[in-house]
VOLO-143548 format. One record per residue: residue in one letter; x, y, z of N, C-alpha, C in turn. Coordinates in pm, whole numbers, padded with zeros to 5 digits, always signed. Layout:
BEGIN
AXYZXYZXYZ;...
***
This chain:
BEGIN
X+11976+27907+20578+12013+28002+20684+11892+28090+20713;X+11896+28176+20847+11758+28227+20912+11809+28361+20875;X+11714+28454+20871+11704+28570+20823+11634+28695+20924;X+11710+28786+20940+11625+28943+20990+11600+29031+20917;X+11496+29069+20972+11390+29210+20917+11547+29333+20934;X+11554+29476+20862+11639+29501+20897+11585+29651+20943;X+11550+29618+21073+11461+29773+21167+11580+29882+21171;X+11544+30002+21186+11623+30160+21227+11596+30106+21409;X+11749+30126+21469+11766+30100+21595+11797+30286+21613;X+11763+30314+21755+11829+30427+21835+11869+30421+21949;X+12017+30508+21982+12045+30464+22102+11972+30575+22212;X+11939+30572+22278+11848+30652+22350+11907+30788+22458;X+12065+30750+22487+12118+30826+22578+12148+30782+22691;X+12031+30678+22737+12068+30626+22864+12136+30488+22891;X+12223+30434+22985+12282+30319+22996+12202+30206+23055;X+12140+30106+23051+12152+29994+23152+12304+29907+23155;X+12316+29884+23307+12428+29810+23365+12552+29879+23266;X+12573+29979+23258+12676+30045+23196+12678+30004+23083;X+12558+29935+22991+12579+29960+22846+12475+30033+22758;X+12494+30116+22649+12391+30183+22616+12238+30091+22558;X+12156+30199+22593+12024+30174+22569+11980+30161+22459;X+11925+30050+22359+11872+30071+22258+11777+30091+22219;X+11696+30157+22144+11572+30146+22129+11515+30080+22010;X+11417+29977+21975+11376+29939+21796+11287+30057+21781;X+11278+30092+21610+11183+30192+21576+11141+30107+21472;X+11146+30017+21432+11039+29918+21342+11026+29768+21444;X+10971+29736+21415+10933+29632+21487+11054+29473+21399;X+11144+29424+21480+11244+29335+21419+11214+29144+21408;X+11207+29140+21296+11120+29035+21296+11244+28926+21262;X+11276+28768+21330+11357+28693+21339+11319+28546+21234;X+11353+28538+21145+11285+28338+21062+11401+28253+21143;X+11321+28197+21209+11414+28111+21280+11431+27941+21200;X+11561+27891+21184+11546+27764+21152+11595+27761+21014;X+11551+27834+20909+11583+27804+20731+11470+27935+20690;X+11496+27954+20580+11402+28057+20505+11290+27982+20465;X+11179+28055+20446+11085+27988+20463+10983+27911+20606;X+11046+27886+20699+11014+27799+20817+10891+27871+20847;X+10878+28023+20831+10786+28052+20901+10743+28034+21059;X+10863+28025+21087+10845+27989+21289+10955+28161+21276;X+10872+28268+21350+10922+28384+21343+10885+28413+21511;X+11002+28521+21558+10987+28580+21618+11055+28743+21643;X+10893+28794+21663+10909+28944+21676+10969+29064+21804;X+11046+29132+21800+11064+29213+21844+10989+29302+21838;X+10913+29388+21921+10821+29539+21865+10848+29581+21876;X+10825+29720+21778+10868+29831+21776+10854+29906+21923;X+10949+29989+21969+10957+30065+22132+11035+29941+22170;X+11059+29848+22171+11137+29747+22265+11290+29808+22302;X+11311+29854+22421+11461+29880+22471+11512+29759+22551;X+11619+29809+22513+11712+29658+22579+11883+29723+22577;X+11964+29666+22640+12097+29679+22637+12181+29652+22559;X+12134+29597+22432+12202+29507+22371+12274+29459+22401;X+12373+29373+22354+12447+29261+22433+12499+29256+22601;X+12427+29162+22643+12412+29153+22813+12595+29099+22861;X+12659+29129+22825+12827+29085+22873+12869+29208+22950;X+12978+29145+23066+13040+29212+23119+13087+29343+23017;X+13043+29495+23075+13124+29585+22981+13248+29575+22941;X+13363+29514+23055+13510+29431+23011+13508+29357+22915;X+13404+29252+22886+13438+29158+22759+13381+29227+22649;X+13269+29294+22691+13199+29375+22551+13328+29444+22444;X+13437+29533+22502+13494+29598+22436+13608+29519+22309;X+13606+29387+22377+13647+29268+22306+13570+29198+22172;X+13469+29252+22168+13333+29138+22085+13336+29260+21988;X+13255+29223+21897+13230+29267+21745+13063+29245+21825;X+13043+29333+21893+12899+29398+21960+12805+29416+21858;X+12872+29475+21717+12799+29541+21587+12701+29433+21539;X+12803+29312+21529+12767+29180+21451+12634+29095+21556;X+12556+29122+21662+12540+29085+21753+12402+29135+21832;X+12355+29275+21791+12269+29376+21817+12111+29311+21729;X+12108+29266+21667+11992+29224+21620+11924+29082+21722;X+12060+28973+21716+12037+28901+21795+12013+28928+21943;X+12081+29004+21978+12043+29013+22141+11916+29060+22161;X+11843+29123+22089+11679+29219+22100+11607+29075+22033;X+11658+29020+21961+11556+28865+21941+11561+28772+22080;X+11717+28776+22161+11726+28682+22293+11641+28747+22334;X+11684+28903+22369+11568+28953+22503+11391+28966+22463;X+11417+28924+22384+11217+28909+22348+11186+28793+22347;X+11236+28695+22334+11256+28558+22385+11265+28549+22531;X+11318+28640+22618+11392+28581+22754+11224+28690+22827;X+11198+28774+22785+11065+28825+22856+10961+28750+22835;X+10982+28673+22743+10824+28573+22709+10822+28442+22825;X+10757+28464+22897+10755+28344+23029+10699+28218+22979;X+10616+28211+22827+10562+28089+22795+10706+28027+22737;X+10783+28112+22712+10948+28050+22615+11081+27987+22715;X+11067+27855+22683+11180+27840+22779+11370+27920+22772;X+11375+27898+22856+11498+27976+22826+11588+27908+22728;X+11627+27766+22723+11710+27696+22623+11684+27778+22489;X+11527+27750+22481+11494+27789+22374+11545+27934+22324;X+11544+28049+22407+11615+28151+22370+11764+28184+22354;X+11829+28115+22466+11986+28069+22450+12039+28002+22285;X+11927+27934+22263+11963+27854+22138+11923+27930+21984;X+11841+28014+22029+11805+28086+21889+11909+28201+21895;X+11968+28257+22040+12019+28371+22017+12170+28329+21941;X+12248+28172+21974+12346+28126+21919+12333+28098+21764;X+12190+28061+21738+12191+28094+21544+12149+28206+21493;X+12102+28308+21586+12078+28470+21532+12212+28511+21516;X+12318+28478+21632+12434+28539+21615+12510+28511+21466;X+12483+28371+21455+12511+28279+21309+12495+28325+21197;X+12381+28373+21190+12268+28444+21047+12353+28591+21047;X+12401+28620+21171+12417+28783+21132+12579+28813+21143;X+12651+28680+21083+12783+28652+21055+12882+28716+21205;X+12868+28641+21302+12923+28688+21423+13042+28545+21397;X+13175+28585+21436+13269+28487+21424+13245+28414+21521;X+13272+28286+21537+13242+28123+21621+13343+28195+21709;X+13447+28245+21756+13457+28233+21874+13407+28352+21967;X+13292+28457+21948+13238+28540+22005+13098+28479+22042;X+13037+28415+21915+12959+28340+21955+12943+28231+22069;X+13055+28190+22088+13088+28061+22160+13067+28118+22307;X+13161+28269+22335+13186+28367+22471+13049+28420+22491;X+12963+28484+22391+12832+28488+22406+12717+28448+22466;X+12753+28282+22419+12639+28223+22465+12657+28161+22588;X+12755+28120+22627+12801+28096+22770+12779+28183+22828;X+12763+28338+22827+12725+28426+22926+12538+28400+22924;X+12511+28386+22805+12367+28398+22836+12335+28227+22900;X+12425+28161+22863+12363+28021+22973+12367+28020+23114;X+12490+28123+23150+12507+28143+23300+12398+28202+23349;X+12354+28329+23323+12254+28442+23294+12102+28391+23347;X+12036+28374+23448+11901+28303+23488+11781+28451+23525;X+11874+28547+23484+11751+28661+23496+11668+28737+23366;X+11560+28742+23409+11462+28780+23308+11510+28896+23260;
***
């Protein structure tokens, strides 16, 4: 199983698309694949993001908690223009995995981020 760094998040005060703003204050580092793999990807420290990109209606439904690490690994994935998007869709469905999100939030999850074609 893949593993996260475990950064101090803040919420900043302000909303995007009506969900709050997060901010990283360590930089959140992702082992993608098995321990060991050494295929990592970083979040940096200052990175804001919304955490989980779902309708605020379904958000209040999801275990959001279980989910916040992964979404700041999607969205640093989904700003990298050399990264295809599959590729971020697919790591954010085993970040959700690693950070014990139940299979059927995961499942509602990632279908929003497959619909989802904006940077």
């Amino acid at each position: 199983m893949s593993r996260f760094t475990d950064p101090y998040f803040r919420y900043t005060g302000r909303t995007i698309n009506g969900r709050c703003e997060i901010e990283l204050m360590d930089d959140l580092v992702y082992e993608i694949g098995y321990l060991g793999s050494g295929w990592t990807v970083t979040a940096p420290k200052g990175t804001k993001s919304d955490g989980v990109s779902i309708p605020v209606i379904v958000l209040r439904f999801m275990p959001a908690g279980k989910m916040v690490r992964a979404a700041q690994i999607h969205d640093a994935l989904r700003s990298d223009r050399k990264k295809p998007k599959l590729l971020g869709d697919y790591v954010f469905w085993e970040a959700m995995g690693a950070e014990g999100t139940p299979f059927w939030a995961r499942f509602v999850a990632s279908i929003a981020v497959l619909l989802n074609f904006t940077r």
